[in-house]
Structure formats: C-alpha cells, structure tokens
N, C-alpha and C positions, 0 to 999 in steps of 0.2 A: 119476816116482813113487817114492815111497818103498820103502827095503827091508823085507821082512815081516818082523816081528819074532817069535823064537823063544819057541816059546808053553809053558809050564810046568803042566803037570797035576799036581793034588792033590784032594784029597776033602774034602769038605765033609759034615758031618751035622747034618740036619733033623730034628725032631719032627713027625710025618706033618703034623697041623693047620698046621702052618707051612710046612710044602713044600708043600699044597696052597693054601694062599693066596696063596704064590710063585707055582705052577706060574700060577696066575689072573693074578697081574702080569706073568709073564711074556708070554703069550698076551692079555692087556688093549694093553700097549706095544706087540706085536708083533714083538717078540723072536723068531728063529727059534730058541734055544735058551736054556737058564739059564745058559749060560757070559755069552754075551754080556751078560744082565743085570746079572749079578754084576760083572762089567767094569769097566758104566757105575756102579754104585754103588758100586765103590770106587773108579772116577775122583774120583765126587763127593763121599766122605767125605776127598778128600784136598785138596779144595779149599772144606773146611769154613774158615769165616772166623776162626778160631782161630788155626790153621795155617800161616796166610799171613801173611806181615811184612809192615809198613808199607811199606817200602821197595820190595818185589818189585813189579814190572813187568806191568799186568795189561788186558785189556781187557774192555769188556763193555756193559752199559745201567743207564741210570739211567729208570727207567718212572715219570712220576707223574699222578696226577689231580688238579687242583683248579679252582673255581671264580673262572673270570677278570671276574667281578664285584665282587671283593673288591679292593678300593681300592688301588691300588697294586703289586698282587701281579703281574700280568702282568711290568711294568715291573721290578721285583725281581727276578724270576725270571733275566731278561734280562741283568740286571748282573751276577748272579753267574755265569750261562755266560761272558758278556765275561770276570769277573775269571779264568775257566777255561779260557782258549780255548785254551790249549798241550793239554791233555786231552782236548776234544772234539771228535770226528771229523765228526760230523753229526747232525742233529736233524730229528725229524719230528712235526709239530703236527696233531693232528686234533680236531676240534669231535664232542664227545660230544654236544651236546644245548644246550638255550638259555645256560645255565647252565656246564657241565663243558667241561674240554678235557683231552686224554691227550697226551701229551709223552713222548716216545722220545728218548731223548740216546746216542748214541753216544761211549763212552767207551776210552781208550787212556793210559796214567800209572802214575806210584805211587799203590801200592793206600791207603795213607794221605791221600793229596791228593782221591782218588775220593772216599773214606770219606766226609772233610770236606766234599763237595760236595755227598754224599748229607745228611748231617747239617744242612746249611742250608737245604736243602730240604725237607725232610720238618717244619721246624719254624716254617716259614713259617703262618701265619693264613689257610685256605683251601685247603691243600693236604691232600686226604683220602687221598692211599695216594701214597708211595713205595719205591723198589723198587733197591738196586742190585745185581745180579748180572752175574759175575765170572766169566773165567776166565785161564789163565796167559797171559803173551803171551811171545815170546821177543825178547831186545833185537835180533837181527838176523834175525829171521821163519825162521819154518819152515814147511812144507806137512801137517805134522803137525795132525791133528783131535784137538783138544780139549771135553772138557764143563765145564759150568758149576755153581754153586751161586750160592743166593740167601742174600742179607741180609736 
C-alpha cells in the first residue's frame, strides 16, 4: 500500500448561495466531506484536455453508439481498432436495441494517437455519440488511484 501523503490545509472562501450548492454536491456525490470534493475537482481540472500533451502517456475509454445498419460501418469501425491494436486493451459490445449498439474500447497510448482514434470515430456516418475520457497512466504503473476527465 501506498504511503499517505502529507495533506496541506488552507481556506477557501465561498459566497453563502455557492457553499450551499456545494454543500448539495457534496452530499448528492457522497462525499463524506468538502475537502474530499474539492480533491476530486482539482484532480479533474488538471486533466482538463488542454493540459495534456499529445505525447503524454494515458489510459481510459472510447464509449460510442451508432447504428450497425449503416452500410459498412460495423466493418469500418473494425479496421480502425485493427489499424489501433497497440492502444487497445479491450472492447466490450453491447446491442442497445434493433438498431443501436454501445461499444466500450479500452484504451492505453499517447494521448495524440487516442485523440486520432476518437476523431475517426465520431466522424463516421451513423455514429451518434462518442466519448473519449482519459486519465494519467504512468509508463511503469503505479498502484496510485487516479480520476478522469471527458472529451
């Protein structure tokens, strides 16, 4: 297990109407305190997609939906996981309806190459919503829990 890292206090000041919409998300989430919220939200403004280089080393999902009646497109989809196989970890297909299927990609690479993968995706004819979110990975793993942010 990891050693606990030494925790640094400072004060923060809210305008009442905003600490009580806080205190609401905080208790919504389940948060047993604001610290811990504030935590997570500044995990996640730092793995805003601005932030991060093309290059940097990252892992996470490519979530998409589209309809696999659309000529071709299954098959498409396929080639370019093949052209992506050093990136992808594993994939999970589930049939939404006559129509729709949801597609889980498990993704592991530079965050520029993911990008690219997301971007051929999502611009495919039939594909109604994709999704890649991201978080750090380290090139020789660590047991350290990380959060995410979305594209």
């Amino acid at each position: 297990m990891a050693e606990k890292e030494e925790l640094t206090r400072f004060g923060v000041s809210f305008p009442a109407p905003l600490i009580e919409q806080f205190d609401e998300y905080v208790q919504e989430q389940g948060y047993s305190n604001r610290s811990e919220a504030i935590r997570d939200l500044a995990r996640k403004a730092l793995l805003e997609p601005s932030r991060l280089k093309s290059e940097q080393t990252v892992a996470g999902t490519i979530v998409m939906v589209y309809d696999h009646h659309v000529r071709e497109l299954p098959l498409l989809l396929m080639e370019l996981q093949h052209d992506c196989h050093h990136d992808i970890i594993s994939n999970m297909h589930v049939h939404l309806n006559h129509n729709q299927c949801l597609e889980v990609i498990a993704v592991r690479g530079q965050l520029g190459r993911l990008r690219q993968l997301h971007q051929q995706i999502q611009v495919q004819k039939g594909v109604t919503y994709a999704e890649l979110s991201v978080t750090f990975a380290e090139e020789h793993g660590t047991d350290e829990h990380r959060h995410h942010e979305h594209e």
